[in-house]
N, C-alpha and C positions, 0 to 999 in steps of 0.2 A: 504494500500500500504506500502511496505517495500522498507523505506529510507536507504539504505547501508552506508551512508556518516556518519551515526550516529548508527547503530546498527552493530555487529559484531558477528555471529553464529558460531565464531569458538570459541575456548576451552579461550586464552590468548584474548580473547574479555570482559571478564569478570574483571580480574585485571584493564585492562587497564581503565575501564572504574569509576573503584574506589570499586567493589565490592568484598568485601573479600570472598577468598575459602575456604571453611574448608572439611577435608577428614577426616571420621569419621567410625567405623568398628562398626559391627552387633553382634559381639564375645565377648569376658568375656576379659578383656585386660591382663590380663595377659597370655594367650595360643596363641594368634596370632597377640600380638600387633605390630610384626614388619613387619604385613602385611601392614600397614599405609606407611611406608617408601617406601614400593615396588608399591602402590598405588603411590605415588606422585613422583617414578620414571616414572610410565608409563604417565603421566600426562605431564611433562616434555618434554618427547618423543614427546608425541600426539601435543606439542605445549604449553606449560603453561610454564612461564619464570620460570629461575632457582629460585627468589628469593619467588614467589609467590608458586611454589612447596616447597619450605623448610618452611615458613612459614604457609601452610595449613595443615601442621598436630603440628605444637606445638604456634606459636605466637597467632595467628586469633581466634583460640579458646579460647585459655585463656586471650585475649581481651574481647573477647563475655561472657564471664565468672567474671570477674572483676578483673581476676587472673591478671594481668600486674601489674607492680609498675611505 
């Protein structure tokens, strides 16, 4: 059974919840890396908070990376 009170199927269900997004491209980064950006506008759109779209394509991964100071 699915408890709504604590689970959230929509997109800004995931941040909220503590879980970090990372947006990640299939491509050689240098020829379409600024499709990242345009990912994490539609994202935005579809509902993902502003700061969790700006963060999913450069903080969250370079956390997960160890890249952060």
């Amino acid at each position: 059974m699915l408890i709504t009170d604590t689970f959230s199927p929509r997109e800004y269900g995931l941040p909220t919840a503590g879980v970090g997004v990372i947006m990640k491209s299939d491509t050689p980064a240098a020829v379409v890396s600024h499709w990242l950006l345009h990912d994490a506008q539609q994202a935005y759109y579809y509902g993902l908070p502003v700061n969790a779209a700006i963060t999913s394509v450069m903080t969250t991964a370079a956390n997960l990376l160890g890249l952060d100071y």
